[in-house]
C-alpha positions, -999 to 999 in steps of 0.1 A, spaced: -525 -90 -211 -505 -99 -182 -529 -86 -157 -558 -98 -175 -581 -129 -160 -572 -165 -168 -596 -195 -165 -576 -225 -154 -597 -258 -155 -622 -245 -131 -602 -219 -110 -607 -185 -121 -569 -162 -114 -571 -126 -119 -536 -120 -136 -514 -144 -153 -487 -139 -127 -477 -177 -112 -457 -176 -85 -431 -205 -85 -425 -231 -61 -397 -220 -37 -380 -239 -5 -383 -227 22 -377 -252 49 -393 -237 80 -413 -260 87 -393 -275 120 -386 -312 127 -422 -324 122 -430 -305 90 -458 -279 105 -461 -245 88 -461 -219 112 -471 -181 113 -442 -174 95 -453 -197 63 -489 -183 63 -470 -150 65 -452 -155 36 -477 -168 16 -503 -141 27 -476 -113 15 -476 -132 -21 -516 -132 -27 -522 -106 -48 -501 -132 -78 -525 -144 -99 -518 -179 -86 -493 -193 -59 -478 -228 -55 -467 -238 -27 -435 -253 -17 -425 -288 -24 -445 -312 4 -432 -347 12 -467 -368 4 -454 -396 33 -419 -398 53 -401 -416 33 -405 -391 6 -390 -363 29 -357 -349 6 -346 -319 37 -349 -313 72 -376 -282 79 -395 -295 49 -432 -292 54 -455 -323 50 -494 -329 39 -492 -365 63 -506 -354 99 -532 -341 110 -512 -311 123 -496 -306 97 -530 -302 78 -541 -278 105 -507 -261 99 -515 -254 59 -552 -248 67 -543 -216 81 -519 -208 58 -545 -211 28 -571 -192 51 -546 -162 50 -540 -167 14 -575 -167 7 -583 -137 33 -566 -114 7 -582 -126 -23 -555 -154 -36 -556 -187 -52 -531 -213 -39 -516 -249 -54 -504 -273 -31 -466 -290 -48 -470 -326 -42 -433 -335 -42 -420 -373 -31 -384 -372 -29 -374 -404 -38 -333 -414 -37 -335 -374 -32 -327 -373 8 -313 -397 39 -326 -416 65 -310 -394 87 -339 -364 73 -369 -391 71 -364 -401 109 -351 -435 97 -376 -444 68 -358 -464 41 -351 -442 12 -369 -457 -23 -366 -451 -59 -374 -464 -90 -338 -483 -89 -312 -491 -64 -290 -461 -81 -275 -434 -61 -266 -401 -62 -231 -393 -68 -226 -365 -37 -236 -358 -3 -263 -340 13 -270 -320 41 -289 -336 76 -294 -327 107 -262 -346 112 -242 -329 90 -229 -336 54 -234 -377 43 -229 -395 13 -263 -399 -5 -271 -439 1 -282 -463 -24 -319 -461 -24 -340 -496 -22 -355 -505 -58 -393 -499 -54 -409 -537 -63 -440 -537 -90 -463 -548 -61 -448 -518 -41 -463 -490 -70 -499 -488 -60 -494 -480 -26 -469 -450 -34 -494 -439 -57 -520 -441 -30 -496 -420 -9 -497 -391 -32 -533 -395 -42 -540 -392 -1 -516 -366 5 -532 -344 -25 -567 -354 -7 -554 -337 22 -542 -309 4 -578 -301 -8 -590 -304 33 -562 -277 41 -576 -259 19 -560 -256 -14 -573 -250 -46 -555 -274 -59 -521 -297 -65 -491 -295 -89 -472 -329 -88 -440 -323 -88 -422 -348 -116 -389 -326 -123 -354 -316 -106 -347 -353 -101 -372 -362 -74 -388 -401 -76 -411 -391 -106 -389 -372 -124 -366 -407 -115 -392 -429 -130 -387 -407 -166 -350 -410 -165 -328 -435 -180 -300 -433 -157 -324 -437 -128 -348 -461 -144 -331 -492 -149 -358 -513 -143 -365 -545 -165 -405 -549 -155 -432 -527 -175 -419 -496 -159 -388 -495 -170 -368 -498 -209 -387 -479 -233 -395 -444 -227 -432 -451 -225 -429 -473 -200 -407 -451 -179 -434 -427 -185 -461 -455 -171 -462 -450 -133 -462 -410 -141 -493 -410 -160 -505 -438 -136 -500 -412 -105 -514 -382 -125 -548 -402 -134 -555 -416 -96 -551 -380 -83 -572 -364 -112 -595 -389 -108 -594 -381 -66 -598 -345 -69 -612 -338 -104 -586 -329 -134 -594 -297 -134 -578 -287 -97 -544 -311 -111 -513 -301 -126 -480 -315 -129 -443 -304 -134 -419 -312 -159 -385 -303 -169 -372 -315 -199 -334 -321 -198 -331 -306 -170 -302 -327 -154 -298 -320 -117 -294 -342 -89 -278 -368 -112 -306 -368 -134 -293 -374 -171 -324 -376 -194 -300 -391 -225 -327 -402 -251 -325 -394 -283 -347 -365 -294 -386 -375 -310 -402 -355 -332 -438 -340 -317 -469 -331 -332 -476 -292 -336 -487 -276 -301 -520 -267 -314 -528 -308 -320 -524 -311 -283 -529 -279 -266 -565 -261 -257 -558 -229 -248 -588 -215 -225 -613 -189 -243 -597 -159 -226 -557 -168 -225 -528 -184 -241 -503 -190 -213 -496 -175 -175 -463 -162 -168 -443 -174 -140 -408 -165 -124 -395 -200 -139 -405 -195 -170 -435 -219 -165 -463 -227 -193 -493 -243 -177 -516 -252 -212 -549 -276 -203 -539 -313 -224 -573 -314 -240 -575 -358 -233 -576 -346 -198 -580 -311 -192 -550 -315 -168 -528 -288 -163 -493 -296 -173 -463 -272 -159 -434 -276 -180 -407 -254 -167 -376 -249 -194 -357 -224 -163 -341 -241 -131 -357 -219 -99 -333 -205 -83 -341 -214 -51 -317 -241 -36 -321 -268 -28 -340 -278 -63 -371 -287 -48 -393 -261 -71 
């Protein structure tokens, strides 16, 4: 079973081996993967599918120095031949759409003003190219402010698909600005994004649809982590009861479920056929970009 095919939306993988997200950071100061990234990659094809690394969607959504980006040209040059080498030995590959959000410094996004769903920050430091600095308060995103992040990713998953990807996984977990949107402690908003749980949820399900409907829902996917509380994250609501799995979940005619080294189910949500990633592992890779 685990090295059986598995049809996912429209991508065909030959095993149900899914290769986590894991930073790498060797990307250099302007976030171009080099020889040694296709490298890596190219050794990992024979996985049944790989996603990539976490990739800042615009500078201000950078969260560490080396990180790779899906912004300039170059650096879409950079991924195209990282796919090609991916692809040259028979592998599928995911680009992780990942803006950082209150997740980083100026300092690491060459002086772009760090945003987040509120003006809460995290309690620590983090690493720069300057050495160690408090985390700053991050600048609360305004409502007029939304579209155009979620333009941003939307264009950044666009470029994704031009490098060559098979598709995108957004990356809404491990505290990053989506993950921040979900949260109560970071979500303190009072407009229609903020209170209630489904409204936190709101500018999540608003970026998922615009890139789905960009690319197709079939090359989309998104991460989650449930109660996973890192990077100040504390996801305190109450627990809800949910409907059985099989009132939600359309499994594809030949699989249940791919296995991944986070412990990752990827089931197709059948009102969108959009691949949902719900990791219930932290990666082990730090930092906790995966």
């Amino acid at each position: 079973m685990l090295f059986s095919p598995l049809t996912l939306g429209e991508i065909e993988i030959p095993n149900r081996l899914v290769m986590a997200p894991l930073t790498r950071l060797r990307s250099g100061v302007e976030g171009v993967p080099g020889p040694l990234v296709a490298e890596h990659y190219r050794q990992r094809a024979s996985l049944g599918l790989i996603v990539s690394e976490g990739t800042y969607p615009t500078p201000a959504g950078q969260s560490y120095p080396g990180q790779p980006g899906l912004v300039t040209e170059e650096q879409i040059a950079g991924w195209k031949k990282v796919t090609d080498a991916v692809h040259a030995e028979g592998g599928r590959i995911f680009a992780q759409v990942m803006h950082g959000g209150r997740v980083s410094h100026s300092d690491i996004t060459g002086g772009h003003e760090i945003v987040a769903p509120s003006a809460v920050a995290i309690d620590g430091e983090v690493r720069t190219p300057n050495g160690k600095k408090p985390y700053p308060v991050p600048r609360e995103l305004s409502t007029d402010e939304l579209p155009s992040v979620i333009q941003e990713i939307v264009t950044a998953s666009r470029n994704a698909v031009e490098a060559g990807f098979d598709g995108v996984e957004l990356h809404s977990a491990n505290g990053y600005l989506l993950h921040e949107f979900l949260a109560p402690n970071t979500n303190v908003r009072t407009d229609s994004y903020g209170g209630s749980p489904e409204n936190r949820a709101r500018f999540v399900i608003e970026t998922v649809n615009a890139v789905g409907e960009a690319l197709g829902a079939n090359r989309v996917g998104i991460r989650i982590s449930p109660e996973h509380s890192v990077q100040g994250i504390a996801e305190t609501d109450p627990p809800m009861s949910a409907p059985p799995m099989k009132s939600w979940w359309t499994p594809s005619p030949r699989s249940t479920s791919p296995t991944s080294a986070s412990s990752t189910m990827i089931p197709r949500v059948s009102s969108s056929r959009t691949c949902v990633s719900a990791s219930t592992a932290p990666s082990s890779s730090t930092p906790a970009s995966a």
